[in-house]
Each structure stands twice: as structure tokens, then as C-alpha cells.
N, C-alpha and C positions, 0 to 999 in steps of 0.2 A: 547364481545371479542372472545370466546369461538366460536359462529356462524363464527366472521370471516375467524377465522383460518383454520374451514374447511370448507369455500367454497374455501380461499385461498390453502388449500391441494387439492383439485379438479381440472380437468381439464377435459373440455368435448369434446371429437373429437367431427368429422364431423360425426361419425357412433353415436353420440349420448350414448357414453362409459364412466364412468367414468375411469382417468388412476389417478396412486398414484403420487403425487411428485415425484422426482429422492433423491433417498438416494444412497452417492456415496461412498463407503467402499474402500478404498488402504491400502493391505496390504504388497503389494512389496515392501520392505525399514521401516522406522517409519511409522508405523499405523496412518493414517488421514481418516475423516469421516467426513463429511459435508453433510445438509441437504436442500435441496434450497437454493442450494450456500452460505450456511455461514456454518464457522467451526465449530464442536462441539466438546464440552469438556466437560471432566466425571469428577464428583468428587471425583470416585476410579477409580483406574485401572482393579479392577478386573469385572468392568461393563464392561469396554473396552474388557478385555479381552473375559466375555461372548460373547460379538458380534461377536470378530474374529472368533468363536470355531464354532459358529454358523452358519456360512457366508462360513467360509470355508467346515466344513463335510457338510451343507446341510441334509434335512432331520429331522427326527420328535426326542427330547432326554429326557430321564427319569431325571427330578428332579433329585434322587437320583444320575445320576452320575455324573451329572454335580457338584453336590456338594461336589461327592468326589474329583473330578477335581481343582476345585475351591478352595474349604475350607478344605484340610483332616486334620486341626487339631481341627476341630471342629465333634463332635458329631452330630450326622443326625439331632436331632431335630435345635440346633443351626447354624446347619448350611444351613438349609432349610430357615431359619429365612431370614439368612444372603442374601441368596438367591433370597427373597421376596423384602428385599428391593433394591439389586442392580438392579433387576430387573425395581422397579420402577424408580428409579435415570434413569436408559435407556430408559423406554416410555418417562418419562416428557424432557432428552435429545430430543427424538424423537419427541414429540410433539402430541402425542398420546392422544386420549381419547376415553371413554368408548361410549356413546353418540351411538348411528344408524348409525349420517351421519357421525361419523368417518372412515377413514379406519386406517389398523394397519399394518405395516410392521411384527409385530411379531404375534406368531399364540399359543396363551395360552389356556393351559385346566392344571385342577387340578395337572394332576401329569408330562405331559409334556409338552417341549418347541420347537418352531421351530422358523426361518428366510422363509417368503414367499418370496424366490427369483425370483417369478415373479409378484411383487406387484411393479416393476418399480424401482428394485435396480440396481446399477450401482458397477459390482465387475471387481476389475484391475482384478484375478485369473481366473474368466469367459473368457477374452479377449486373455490372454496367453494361456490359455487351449485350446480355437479353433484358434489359430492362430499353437499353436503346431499340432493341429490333423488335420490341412489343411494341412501341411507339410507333415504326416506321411502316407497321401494317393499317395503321389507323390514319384516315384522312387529315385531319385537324383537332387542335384539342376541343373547339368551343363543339363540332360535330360528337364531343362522347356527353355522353349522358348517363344519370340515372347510378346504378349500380356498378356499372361499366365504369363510370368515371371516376369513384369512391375506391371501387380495385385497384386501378390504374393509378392512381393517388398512393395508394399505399405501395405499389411496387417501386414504384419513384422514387417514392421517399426512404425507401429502405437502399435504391443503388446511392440515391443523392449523401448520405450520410459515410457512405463509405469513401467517399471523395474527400482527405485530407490533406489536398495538393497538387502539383506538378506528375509526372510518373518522377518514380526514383528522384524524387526532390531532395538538393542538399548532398547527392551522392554522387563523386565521380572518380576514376579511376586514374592513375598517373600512367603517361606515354601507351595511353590506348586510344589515338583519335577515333578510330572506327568506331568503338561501343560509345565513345560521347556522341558520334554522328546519329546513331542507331537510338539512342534515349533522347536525342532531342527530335527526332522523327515521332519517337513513341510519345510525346509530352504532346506535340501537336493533336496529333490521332485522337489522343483520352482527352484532351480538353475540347473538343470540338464533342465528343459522343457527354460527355457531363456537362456541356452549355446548353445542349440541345433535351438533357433533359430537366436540367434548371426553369428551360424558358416553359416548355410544358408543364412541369408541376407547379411552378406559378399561374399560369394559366390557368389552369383545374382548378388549383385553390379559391383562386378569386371567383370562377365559374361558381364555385358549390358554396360560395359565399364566405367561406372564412380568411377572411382578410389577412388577421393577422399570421396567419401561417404562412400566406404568400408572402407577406413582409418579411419573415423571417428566411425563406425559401430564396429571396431575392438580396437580402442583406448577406447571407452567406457565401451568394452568388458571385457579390461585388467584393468580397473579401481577397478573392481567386483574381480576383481582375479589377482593382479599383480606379485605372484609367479609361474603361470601357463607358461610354459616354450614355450609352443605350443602355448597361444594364442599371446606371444611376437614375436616368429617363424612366424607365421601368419602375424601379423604387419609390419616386416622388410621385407616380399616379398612383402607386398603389397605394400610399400614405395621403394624396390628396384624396382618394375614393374612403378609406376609412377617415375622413373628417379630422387629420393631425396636420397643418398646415406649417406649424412649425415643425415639425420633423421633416417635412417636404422641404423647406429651406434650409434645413441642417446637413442634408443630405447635399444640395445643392453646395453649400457653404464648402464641406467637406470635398467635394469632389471637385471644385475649383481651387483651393487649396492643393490639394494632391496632382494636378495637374499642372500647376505651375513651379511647385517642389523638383517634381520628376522632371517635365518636360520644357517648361520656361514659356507654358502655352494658355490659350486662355477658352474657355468654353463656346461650341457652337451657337450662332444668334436664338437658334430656338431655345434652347437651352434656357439662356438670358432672359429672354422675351417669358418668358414662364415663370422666371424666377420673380420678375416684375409685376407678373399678371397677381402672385402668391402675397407678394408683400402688399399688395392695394386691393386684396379681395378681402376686408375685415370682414363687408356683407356684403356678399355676393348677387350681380344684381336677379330682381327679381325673386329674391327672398324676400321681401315687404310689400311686396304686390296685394292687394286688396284689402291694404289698412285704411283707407281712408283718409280725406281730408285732414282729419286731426293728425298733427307730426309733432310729436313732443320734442324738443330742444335736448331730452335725454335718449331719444332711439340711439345715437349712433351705441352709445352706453354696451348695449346689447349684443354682441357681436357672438349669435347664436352659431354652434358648431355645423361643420356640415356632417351628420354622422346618419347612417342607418340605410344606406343606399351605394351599398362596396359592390354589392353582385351587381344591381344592375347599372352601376359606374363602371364598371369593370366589362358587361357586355356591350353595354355602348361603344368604349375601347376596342374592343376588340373587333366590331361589325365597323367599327369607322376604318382600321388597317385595313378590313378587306375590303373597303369601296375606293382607299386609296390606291390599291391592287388592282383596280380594274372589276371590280364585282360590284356595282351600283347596290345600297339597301336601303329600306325603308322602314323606319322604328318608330313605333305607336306606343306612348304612354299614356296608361289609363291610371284614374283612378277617383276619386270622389277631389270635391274643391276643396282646396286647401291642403289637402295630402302632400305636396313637395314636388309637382310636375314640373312646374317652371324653375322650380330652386332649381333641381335636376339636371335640368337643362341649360340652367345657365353655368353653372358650373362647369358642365359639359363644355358649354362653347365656346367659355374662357381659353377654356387648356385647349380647344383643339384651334384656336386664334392662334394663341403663342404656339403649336404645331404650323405655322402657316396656313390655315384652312380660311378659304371663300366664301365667308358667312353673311347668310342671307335671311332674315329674319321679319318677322311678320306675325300677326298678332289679327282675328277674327274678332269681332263686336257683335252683341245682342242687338237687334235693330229689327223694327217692326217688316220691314222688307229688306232680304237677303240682297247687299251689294254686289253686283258680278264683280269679279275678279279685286273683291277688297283688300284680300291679306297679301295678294302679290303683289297690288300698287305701295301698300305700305311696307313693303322691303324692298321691291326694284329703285322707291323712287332715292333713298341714302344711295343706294348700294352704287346704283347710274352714276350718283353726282363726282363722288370717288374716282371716275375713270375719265382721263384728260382727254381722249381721243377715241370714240367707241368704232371710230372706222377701221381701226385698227381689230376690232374684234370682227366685225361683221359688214356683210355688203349693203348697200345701199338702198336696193330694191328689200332687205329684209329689217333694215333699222324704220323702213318707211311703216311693217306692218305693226313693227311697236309703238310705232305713235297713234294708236288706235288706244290703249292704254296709256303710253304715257305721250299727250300732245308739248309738252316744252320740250321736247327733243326737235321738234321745227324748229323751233328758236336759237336753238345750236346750229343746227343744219339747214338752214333755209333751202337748198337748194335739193331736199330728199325729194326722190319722185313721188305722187300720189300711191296710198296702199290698194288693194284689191275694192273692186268695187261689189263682187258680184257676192251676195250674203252669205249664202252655204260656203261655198269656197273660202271666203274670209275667215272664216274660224279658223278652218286647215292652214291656211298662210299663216296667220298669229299663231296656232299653235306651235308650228316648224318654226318660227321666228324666235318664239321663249326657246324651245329645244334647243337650237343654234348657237342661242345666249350662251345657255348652262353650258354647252357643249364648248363655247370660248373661253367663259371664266374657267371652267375645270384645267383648262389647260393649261393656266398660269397655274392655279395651285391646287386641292383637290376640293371642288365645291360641297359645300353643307347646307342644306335652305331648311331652317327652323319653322314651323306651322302652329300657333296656337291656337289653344279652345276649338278645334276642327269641329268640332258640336253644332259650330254658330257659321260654320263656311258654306258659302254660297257653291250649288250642283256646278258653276263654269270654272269654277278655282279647281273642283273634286276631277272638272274630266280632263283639266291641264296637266294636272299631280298624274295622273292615268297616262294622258301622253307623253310626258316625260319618262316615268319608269318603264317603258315600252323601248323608247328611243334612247336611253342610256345603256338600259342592257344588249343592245341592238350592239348600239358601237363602242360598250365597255367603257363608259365615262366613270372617270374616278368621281363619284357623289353620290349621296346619301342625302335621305328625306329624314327630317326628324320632325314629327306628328307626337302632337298631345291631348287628350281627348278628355274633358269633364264625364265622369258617369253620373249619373241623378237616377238613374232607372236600373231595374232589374235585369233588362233585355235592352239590346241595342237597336237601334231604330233600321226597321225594314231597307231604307235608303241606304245607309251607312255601313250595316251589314253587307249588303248583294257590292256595293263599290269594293270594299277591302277584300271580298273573294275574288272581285275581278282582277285587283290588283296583285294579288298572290300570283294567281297565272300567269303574269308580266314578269315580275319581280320580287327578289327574298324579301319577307316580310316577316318581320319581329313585332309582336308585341308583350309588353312590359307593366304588369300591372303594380301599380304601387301602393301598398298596405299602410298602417300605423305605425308607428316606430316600437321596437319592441323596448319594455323593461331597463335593457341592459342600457339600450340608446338614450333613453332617458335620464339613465344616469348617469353616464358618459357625458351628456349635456351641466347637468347638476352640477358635474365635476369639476368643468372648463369651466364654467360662473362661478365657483367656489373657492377656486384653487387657482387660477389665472392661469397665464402663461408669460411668457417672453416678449410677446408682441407690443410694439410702441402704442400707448392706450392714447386715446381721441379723448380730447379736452375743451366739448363745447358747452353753449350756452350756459347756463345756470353752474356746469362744471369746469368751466374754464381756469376756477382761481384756485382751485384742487392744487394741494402739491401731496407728493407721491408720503407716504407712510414708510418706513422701514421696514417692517414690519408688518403679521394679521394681529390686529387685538379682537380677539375671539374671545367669548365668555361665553362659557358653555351652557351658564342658565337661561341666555337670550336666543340662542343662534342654535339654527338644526344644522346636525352634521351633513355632506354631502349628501350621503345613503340617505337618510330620513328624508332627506329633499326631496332627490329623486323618487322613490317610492311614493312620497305625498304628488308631486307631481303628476307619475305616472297613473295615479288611482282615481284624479282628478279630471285628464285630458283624455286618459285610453292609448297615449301615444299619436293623437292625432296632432299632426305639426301647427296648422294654423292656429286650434287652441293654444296649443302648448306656448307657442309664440305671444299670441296676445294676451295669453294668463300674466308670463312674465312682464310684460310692460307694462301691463293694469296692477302687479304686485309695486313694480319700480315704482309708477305714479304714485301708488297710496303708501309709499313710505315700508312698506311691510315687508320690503326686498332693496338693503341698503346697499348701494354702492360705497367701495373702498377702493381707495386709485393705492397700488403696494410697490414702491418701488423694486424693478426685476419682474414683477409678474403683472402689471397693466392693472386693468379695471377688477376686482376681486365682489363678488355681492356675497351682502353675510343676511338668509334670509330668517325672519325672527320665529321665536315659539308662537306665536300669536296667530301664526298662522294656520295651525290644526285648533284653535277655536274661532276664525273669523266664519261665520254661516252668511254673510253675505251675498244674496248672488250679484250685486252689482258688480263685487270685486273676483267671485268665484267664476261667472259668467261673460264675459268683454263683451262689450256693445257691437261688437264687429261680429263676433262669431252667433251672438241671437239674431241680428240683424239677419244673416245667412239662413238660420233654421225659418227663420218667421216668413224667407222669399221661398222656399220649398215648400211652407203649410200652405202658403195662400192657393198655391196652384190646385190644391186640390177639391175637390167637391166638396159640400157641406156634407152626405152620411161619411165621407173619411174623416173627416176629420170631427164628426161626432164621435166615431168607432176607436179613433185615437186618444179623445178624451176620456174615453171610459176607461181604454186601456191604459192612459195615465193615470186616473183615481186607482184602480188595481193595482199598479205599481211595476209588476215583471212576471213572466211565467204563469198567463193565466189562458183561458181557451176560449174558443171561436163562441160557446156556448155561451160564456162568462160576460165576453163583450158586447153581444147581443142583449141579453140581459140588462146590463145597465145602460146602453144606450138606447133599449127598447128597440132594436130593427128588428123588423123581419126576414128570416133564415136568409129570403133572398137579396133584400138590400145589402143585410151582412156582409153576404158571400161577396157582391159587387165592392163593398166598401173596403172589406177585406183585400181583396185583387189589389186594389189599386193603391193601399197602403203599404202591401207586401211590393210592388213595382216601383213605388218611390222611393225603399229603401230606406224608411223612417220604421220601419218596423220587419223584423225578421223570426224567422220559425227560431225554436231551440234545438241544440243539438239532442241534448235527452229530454225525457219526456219525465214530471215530475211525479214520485213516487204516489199512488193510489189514486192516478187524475187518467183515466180514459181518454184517446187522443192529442193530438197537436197541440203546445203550448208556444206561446209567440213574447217576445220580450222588443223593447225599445232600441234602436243602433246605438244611442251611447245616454249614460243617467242626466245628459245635460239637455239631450232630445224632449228628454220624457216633461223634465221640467220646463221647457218653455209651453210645450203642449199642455202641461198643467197649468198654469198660467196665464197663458191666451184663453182656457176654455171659461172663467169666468167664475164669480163665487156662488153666484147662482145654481151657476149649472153643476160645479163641484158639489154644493153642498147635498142638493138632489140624486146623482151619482153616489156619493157617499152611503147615503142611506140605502139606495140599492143596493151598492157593495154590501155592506153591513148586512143585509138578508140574506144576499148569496153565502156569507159567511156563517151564519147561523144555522142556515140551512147544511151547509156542509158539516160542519162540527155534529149537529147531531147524526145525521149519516153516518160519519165516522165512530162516534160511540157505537151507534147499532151495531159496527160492524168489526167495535175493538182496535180498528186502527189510527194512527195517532193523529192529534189535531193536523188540520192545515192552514197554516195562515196564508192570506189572500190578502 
């Protein structure tokens, strides 16, 4: 039996080595130890204990202290005794024996003891310890990227799982204070190396966009610790970033709860202030931004998710900590109108209000001449009125040069001296004056000054923004610029360009580009209008005399299930939010998207079958979002936007040759028309090139493009294009016989 067992504890590589069984020691949580995968169990604890003590210092230890460790109420000879045997109880656990061909995880001589931890032991401690010291060579998490950061994810994740608790949780020894002193030293130690990499592999997660693992990363987090005020803080942005606002409040809920169970204590003001901002953000503002004059009595109805913008929620977050640290930044969101810059943002500046943050906000206008310093006047001038004594911020001679900008501060101040007279100089003095400002507000809390439509801002606002981020990063001001920028063009304008490189060399600069919502978000949307939620529903105009239902009366013949919704949405919009938004209110108006008030879940929409047969485009198209396509066509020349109606009679995937063809240009007007239709962004190359078509094939930005462009070009002009088309098409089909390959439709 004896032979067996150790040929069965051996194992022979390929290098012809012996290696030890795996003995696998978890001391993260309750102490478990298994030996070639079966569990062991001591008949003291205090053998148990020996191994932790062991496992964990590492290293060679005198009998004698271990005894006083162990046993101090025993005298050294008895307790050496005592010592001998638990000893043994732990080989024959181990399975140990004296023998040659044995080997021996434990390393015995007369007067000391050790653990060979490289005799093929498996210690959880080992794993979090190099999973902490991979971290600690690495500057910052938002600093890893790419492949490096998907690694690093994975290593995290693998120590973060092995963390089932306290060290030696649940375990303690009778009349041995020292080794209790010595486990709650070690409890310290490992919680602090596994918060450290909680907060990082959350971090990462959010970085590389998946939310929901950081949710989980962070919920598992708070399990360890659910008095910890920061890491519930932590949890609710991350759930406010994936667009679940009631779990941000549950979360909230829960952990005010648990705080006053435990401690008899009640939540920090920000905390509060956040939870407040949660419960009155149904629509967040600036999410309705460019609806227009018509305001239906049923918008509030709508109370569209915030979903599809967790990564760059999450980088905003994390670029805001460090400018609260004293790293001033500057964050540019791009992306086409209507994409969700301003929703973004405002969301953004809700949570970082109830953070305490200095928000300063301002908004640029299209105007036939550039206002100097428009979008600063329309945030200093709220911002000023807010602060009872601005002498308290700033000196006299320098509140004088703000009234260059804003003159009603004489009328507070009668008595300011006159500002600089002399012109060149004058700039420099109001510049240092705004700086000053920031430089005050920052110091109550950490300044944030919001910039919209920077497209439309005036060259003396751009070279302010320029001065300040010079002057921040100068003297380390907690504050951050947050810039939003329309794109309409292919290329960014010569001006706009050479200013943001300049600004680089000043100061960190992020920019954020923001896409369509993908698929999944869409029906994530579909879901929250289909399915409700918890939240207290809004009961105006027309729906005022609404009382709540008990119940969904769904009838399966009338009503598409979520998934069908979302899908038909998604196929409809492309993901782009402004549609998507105005679709659903133009369904709500025409009946075709009913509203159900459920009581328990708020407003619930049941939307009908009728809706994959309505070809409507009044209702497929919202007046709001043609309106937009029709201010983009105008700008352009009469041959683009001839070269675009042809490309609309075409339909998608046809080529430069094609469109010349039935627009009749010449190769070079073509080319021109072409240029500048590819720079508007109302038309793009394709990625493949269509089977048996020589050259570039070019398609429309979205089928809703293509159709106002059909539309607008006339029946006239259709009918005559058509007929072109129709040649071009005849022509090819017999080509393609000639050459055996298969028809192309065009």
C-alpha cells in the first residue's frame, strides 16, 4: 500500500523530473486544503492552524516559537510535546512518509520547521500577491491599453475570484491571543492587496467597455465590505453609466439601509445629493434638445434609457478624478448631430453636481458673425449671480477687468477701479482675470466648464480655452474642460485642427468619438418601454386620468414582442439616437405605440403589428430628422447634389462611372461633385468591393439619407435618371452573359 502511494504521489515529466502532487492551501475566506483533489481534514485545529502560519510567513521557524504561538499556556517542554504530535496528525493528513522514495512537503530538522513552497504547493496568497505586484509596476489603469489591458483583465480576474473572504475567516483558536493578533494583522494586509485589485479590474472593465462585468466586479466587491461608502459610489456610476437607474437607487436604497442597521448612521451629503439627482432624471436634461417647437403633452411619456455610452461614461469618470487630483483635462466629444453629445454630457454633469463639482456651462449659436466671447458670457453670467460676494474671490483691480465682459458687475460694485485701457495689454489682463476666476471657483470645489457645439465658437473664446489650460496645468487646478464638437465633414476644419494640437502641448487631451448605438442598445431600449420598471410614472396632459392597470394585457396577435421591436427599430434608425428618439414619439403620436400605465412598473408601450406594414414615410421619417438631412443637402453645390440624386435612383453599391452616367457629368465635374459629397458625409466608400464590378463602390450614410435625397430630386428628374439607370442596367446584364457571370442588379 505504502509502494503505492508514492509512486501515486510522483509524476514524471518529459525532462524525466520527479514533481510533488499539488497540495492546494486557500486561505482567503475559511481555510480549505486539499490534496490530490480530496479535502482534508485535521483532528485539531491547531494543526490546521500550524500550516496556515507556515504557508503564509514562508521560510525556515524555531520550534520554540512556534510553540509559543500555538500553546503559551503550556510550559516549553509540554508544549513541544504538543507540538510533536500535531505535527504528526499534519504528515499523516499529508500523506507523508519517512521512506527515500517519499517526498515531503514539510522540511523537518530537530529544532526547526518549514513549508517547501516549491515542492508543488498551490497557495491562493501566492496568486493575489503577483497579481497585486503586476499592477504596481503599471502607472494607472486608464494608462493600459489595448492587449496589455485584456491580459491584465484576465490575470485580475483570475486572483479576484480566489478571494472568498477575510484571511482565515470564521477561524480562531482558544487561549492563543498572539496567532489571533497575527490573523487579524494578516486580514488587514490581504484586504487592502484585493481592494486594490477590485478597484482596478473595475476600472479596466469599464475602460474596455463591458460594463456589466465591472458591475459584477464591483458588486462582489461590496459584498466584502458593504459599509464602504465609495465602493457602493463606485457601483451606482457604474449602473448609472450602463443606463439602469433603478439599480443605481437600489443600490443606494440598500446601502443606507445597511448603514443604519450596522451603525445607526446615515449616508454622506453627496451620496444624497445623487440619489436625488437619480430619482428626477426620468429625462435627463438635454436629451430633447433639437425637437422643436411642437411639445406633445405626451413627451414626458417617454422616458428614453440612457444606454450605449458605459466606456466613454466611465472615461469621462475617471479623467474627472484626475483633474480633481490636480491633473487639469480637456475632453472633446465628437460625433455627427444627434448622436447623444449633449445627452452625454448632461448626464455627465448631473452626477458630477451631486459629486460637488463647479459647473459651468455654455452653449455656442450659428450666427451670421461669430460673437467674441458668446459661450463664456452665457455660463459666467448664472454662474456670477450664484456668488453673494465675488470680493471674496478676487481683487478689485481684477473683478474691474471682468467687466469688460460682463458690465452689471459695476452695478454691484460701484466703486471698482477702471480696467486696463491700453488694447493689446487688455486681452492679457482679462485673460489673467478669467484664469483667477477658475483658479477661485476651483478652490471651493473642483471646477468643470461645459463648451457646446465648439463648431460655432468664436477664435477669442478658442484662445481663452488655450489660456486657461496653460494656466491650470501651471498651478495644478483641479478642472476640466468638457468640449463637444458637431462633425458634418470628413476632415476637420484647418482652424480647429492647428488650435487642438496646440492645446495638446499645454494640456491632456481626450478625445471621444461617439458612434450609433449598437443592436444590443437598441434593444435594451425596446425593453425599458416594453417591460417598465419601478419608477414613479408621470401623469400629464391627455394622461392625467390614467389609472395604473394590474397587470400587461398583451395579446400576442396585436403586439411585437420586445426582441421584434428592437430589431424592427434597430433596422429602421441604424442605431442613431436622434431618430430613434423621434421615431418613437412620432409612433406614440400616431397611435401605433400604445401607452399602458402597469401598476409596479410605470408607463409600459405595447407596440402594434401594424407596424412592419405601415410604409409611411411621414411616420417612418419624423419631421425633425428630414428637416436636419434637407439643412445638410442645401449646403451643397447643384453637381452634388445632382451626383447624389443619381446615386439615389441607383439605390446602394454603385460606382463613380455609374453616377456620372446618369447624372451625365463630366469625369471632372464627377470627380468635384464626388469630393465634396464624400466630405459631407451623406455618402461613403464601401468596405468590399461588389463581386464582378471593377473599382470603388460608394453607398448612402443611412437608407433614410438616400430617401429624402430621392425625394427632394423631383419626378422629373427621377423619371429621366431611371431611364438611364435602366440602360446602365441592360448594358450590364448583357456583359455579364458574354462573360457567364451572374446578373447584377443595380
Amino acid at each position: 500500500m505504502r509502494k503505492d502511494v508514492a509512486q501515486h504521489k510522483r509524476a514524471t515529466t518529459r525532462y524525466g523530473e520527479v514533481c510533488m502532487s499539488t497540495l492546494k492551501i486557500s486561505l482567503l475566506g475559511p481555510p480549505e486544503v486539499s490534496h490530490r483533489d480530496h479535502k482534508l481534514t485535521f483532528p485539531d485545529s491547531k494543526g490546521l492552524a500550524l500550516l496556515a502560519y507556515l504557508a503564509t510567513e514562508g521560510g525556515v521557524h524555531e520550534r520554540q516559537k512556534l510553540t509559543r504561538l500555538l500553546w503559551p499556556e503550556s510550559d516549553m517542554a509540554h508544549g513541544r510535546t504538543t507540538l510533536r504530535i500535531a505535527l504528526l496528525h499534519l504528515r499523516r493528513a499529508l500523506e507523508e512518509d519517512a521512506s527515500p522514495e517519499g517526498e515531503s512537503h514539510l522540511l523537518i530538522t530537530h529544532d526547526t520547521l518549514a513549508l517547501d513552497l516549491a515542492s508543488g504547493i498551490d497557495l491562493d496568497l501566492h496568486a493575489l500577491e503577483a497579481a497585486w505586484k503586476l499592477m504596481r509596476v503599471l502607472p494607472a489603469p486608464e494608462a493600459v491599453k489595448g492587449e496589455v489591458r485584456r491580459t491584465l483583465i484576465a490575470r485580475l480576474q483570475s486572483a479576484a475570484v480566489l478571494y472568498r473572504g477575510g484571511f482565515l475567516q470564521d477561524f480562531t483558536l482558544r487561549n492563543a491571543i498572539d496567532f489571533d493578533n497575527w490573523v487579524g494583522m494578516q486580514q488587514v494586509y490581504w484586504y487592502q492587496r484585493i481592494e486594490q485589485v477590485f478597484d482596478w479590474l473595475s476600472h479596466l472593465q469599464s475602460a474596455e467597455g463591458a460594463l456589466d462585468q465591472a458591475i459584477d466586479t464591483v458588486e462582489r466587491w461590496r459584498a466584502f465590505d458593504p459599509l464602504n461608502e465609495d465602493i457602493s459610489l463606485r457601483l451606482m456610476q457604474l449602473q448609472i453609466a450602463n443606463g439602469n437607474r433603478i439599480a443605481a437607487l437600489k443600490t443606494y436604497e440598500t446601502y443606507v439601509e445597511d448603514l443604519m442597521t450596522e451603525l445607526s448612521a446615515k449616508p454622506s451629503q453627496k451620496l444624497i445629493d445623487l440619489a436625488e439627482v437619480l430619482r428626477s432624471a426620468s429625462i435627463p436634461r438635454g436629451s430633447l434638445k433639437g425637437i422643436g417647437k411642437h411639445i406633445s403633452t405626451s413627451r414626458p411619456l417617454l422616458d428614453i434609457p440612457f444606454v450605449g455610452r458605459g466606456a466613454e461614461f466611465s472615461r469621462l469618470m475617471i479623467l474627472y478624478e484626475q483633474a480633481c487630483n490636480g491633473q487639469p483635462q480637456v475632453v472633446l466629444l465628437e460625433g455627427e448631430a444627434g448622436i447623444g453629445k449633449t445627452h452625454l454630457a448632461a448626464v455627465f454633469l448631473d452626477l458630477a453636481k451631486a459629486h460637488g463639482a463647479n459647473v459651468l456651462e455654455g452653449r455656442s449659436f450659428k450666427t451670421t458673425q461669430r460673437l467674441p466671447y458668446q459661450l463664456l458670457l452665457d455660463s459666467l453670467h448664472t454662474r456670477l449671480k450664484e456668488e453673494h460676494e465675488l470680493r471674496q474671490l478676487m481683487g478689485d483691480s481684477w473683478l474691474a477687468e471682468l467687466t469688460r465682459l460682463l458690465p452689471e458687475l459695476r452695478y454691484r460694485y460701484p466703486d471698482l477701479p477702471p480696467p486696463t485701457i491700453n488694447g493689446a495689454f487688455a486681452s492679457s489682463r482679462l485673460f489673467e482675470a478669467l484664469a483667477r476666476l477658475s483658479r477661485a471657483l476651483a478652490s471651493q470645489t473642483p471646477l468643470l466648464i461645459f463648451a457646446d457645439n465648439m463648431q460655432w465658437t468664436d477664435s477669442a473664446t478658442l484662445d481663452v480655452f488655450q489660456y486657461l489650460a496653460r494656466y491650470w496645468t501651471e498651478q495644478g487646478t483641479p478642472a476640466m474642460l468638457l468640449l463637444s464638437r458637431r462633425t458634418e465633414t470628413r476632415e476637420m476644419e484647418p482652424e480647429m485642427s492647428e488650435w487642438l494640437a496646440n492645446l495638446r502641448s499645454s494640456i491632456s487631451l481626450t478625445r471621444l468619438e461617439l458612434g450609433p448605438l449598437s443592436s444590443m442598445d437598441v434593444l435594451q431600449i425596446a425593453r425599458s418601454l416594453t417591460e417598465g420598471d419601478e419608477a414613479q410614472p408621470s401623469r400629464q396632459g391627455v394622461y392625467a386620468g390614467f389609472q395604473p392597470s394590474p397587470q400587461h394585457v398583451w395579446v400576442p396577435g396585436n403586439s411585437l414582442g420586445p426582441r421584434r421591436f428592437g430589431e424592427w427599430l434597430f433596422a429602421e434608425t441604424n442605431g442613431q439616437p436622434l431618430y430613434l428618439r423621434e421615431l418613437l414619439q412620432e409612433l406614440l403620436e400616431q397611435g401605433i405605440l400604445l401607452p399602458r400605465l402597469i401598476e409596479g412598473s410605470g408607463w409600459v408601450f405595447e407596440p402594434q403589428t401594424s407596424i412592419l406594414d405601415d410604409t409611411s414615410s411621414d411616420i417612418m421619417l419624423p419631421r425633425v430628422v428630414r428637416e436636419m438631412i434637407l439643412r445638410r443637402l442645401t449646403r451643397l453645390s447643384p453637381l452634388a447634389r445632382e451626383l447624389l440624386a443619381a446615386g439615389a435612383v441607383l439605390e446602394h453599391d454603385f460606382t463613380f462611372e455609374e453616377l456620372c452616367q446618369v447624372a451625365q457629368l463630366a469625369p471632372q465635374d464627377g470627380l468635384t461633385a464626388l469630393d465634396e459629397a464624400l466630405q459631407s458625409l451623406l455618402l461613403h466608400e464601401s468596405c468590399q468591393r461588389r463581386k464582378g464590378r471593377g473599382g470603388v463602390t460608394y453607398h448612402f450614410a443611412g437608407d433614410k439619407t438616400r430617401e429624402v435625397v430621392y425625394a427632394t430630386a423631383g419626378d422629373a428628374r427621377r423619371r429621366v435618371f431611371h431611364g438611364r439607370a435602366l440602360k446602365i442596367r441592360e448594358y450590364v446584364d448583357v456583359a455579364r452573359r458574354g462573360t457567364g457571370l451572374p446578373e447584377l442588379a443595380i
